[in-house]
N, C-alpha and C positions, 0 to 999 in steps of 0.2 A: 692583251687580247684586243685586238682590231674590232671597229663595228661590221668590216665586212666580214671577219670571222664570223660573232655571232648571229648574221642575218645568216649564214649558211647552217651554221648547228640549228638556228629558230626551220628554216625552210625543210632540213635534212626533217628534222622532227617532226613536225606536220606534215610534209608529206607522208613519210611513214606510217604515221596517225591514220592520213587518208588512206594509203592499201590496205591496212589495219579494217577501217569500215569497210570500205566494199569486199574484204572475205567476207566479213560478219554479216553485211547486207544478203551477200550474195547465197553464203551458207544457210540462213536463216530463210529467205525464200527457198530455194530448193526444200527445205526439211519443209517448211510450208504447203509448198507443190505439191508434195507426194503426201503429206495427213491428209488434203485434200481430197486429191484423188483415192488416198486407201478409203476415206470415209465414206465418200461416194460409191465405192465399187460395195463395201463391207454391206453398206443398209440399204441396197439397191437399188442405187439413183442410176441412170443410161451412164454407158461408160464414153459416149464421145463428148456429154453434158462433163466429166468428172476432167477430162481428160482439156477441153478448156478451161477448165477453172483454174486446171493446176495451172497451163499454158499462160493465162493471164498471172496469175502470182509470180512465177519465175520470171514471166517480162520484167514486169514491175521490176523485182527485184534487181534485175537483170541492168534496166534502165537504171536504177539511180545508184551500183553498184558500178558500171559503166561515168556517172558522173564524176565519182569519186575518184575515179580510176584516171579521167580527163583533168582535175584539177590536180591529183599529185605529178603527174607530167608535168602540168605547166608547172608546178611550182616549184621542182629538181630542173627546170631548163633556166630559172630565171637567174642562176645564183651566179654561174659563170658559163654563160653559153658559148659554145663553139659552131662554126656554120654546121658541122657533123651533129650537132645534140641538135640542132634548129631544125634537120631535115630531116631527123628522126621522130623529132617532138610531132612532127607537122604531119609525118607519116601516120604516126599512132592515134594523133588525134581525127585525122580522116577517118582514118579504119573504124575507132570506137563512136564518131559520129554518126557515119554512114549505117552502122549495126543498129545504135540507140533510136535512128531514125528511122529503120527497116521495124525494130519492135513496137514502137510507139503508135507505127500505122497500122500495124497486124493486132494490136490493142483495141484501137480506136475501130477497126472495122468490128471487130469480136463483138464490141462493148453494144455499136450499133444493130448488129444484128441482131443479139440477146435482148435488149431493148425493142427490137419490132416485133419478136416470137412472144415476147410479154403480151404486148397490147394484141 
């Protein structure tokens, strides 16, 4: 057995690992999301109050299920890249950028808002 063999079983494996968490991540927020929002609706809190909270938890979740999702690409492109896997890697990592960056700020506005309705 070659060492680049087993850097590829090691990288095959941890990435795997990493889709592995962000289902879990991501599963775990959604189920998150909606106790949220049932609990809000159930002991009657406003439903557009319930309805960010959940918004913000699924980001969340969203976001660092999306990170996990950006490190197992790069680490299935590194093992034997082709310009085909480089352009696809490059594709997907835009796409889940751009997304992580659109939630982050739709977060961050949310976060500020709820923060000025406080004071």
């Amino acid at each position: 057995m070659t060492l680049h063999h087993i850097v590829e079983i090691t990288v095959n494996f941890i990435s795997d690992i990493s889709y592995i968490l962000a289902i879990i991540v991501i599963a775990f927020g959604m189920i998150s999301g909606f106790k949220i929002f049932l609990k809000d609706i159930l002991f009657g809190q406003k439903s557009e109050e319930s309805i960010w909270e959940s918004r913000l938890e699924l980001g969340n979740s969203f976001s660092l299920g999306l990170g996990f999702l950006i490190g197992a690409s790069i680490l299935k492109t590194t093992v034997a890249p082709t310009w085909n896997d480089i352009g696809q890697l490059a594709t997907i990592i835009a796409i889940r950028t751009t997304l992580n960056f659109f939630l982050n700020k739709e977060i961050r506005e949310h976060k500020g808002n709820v923060n000025n309705v406080e004071k």
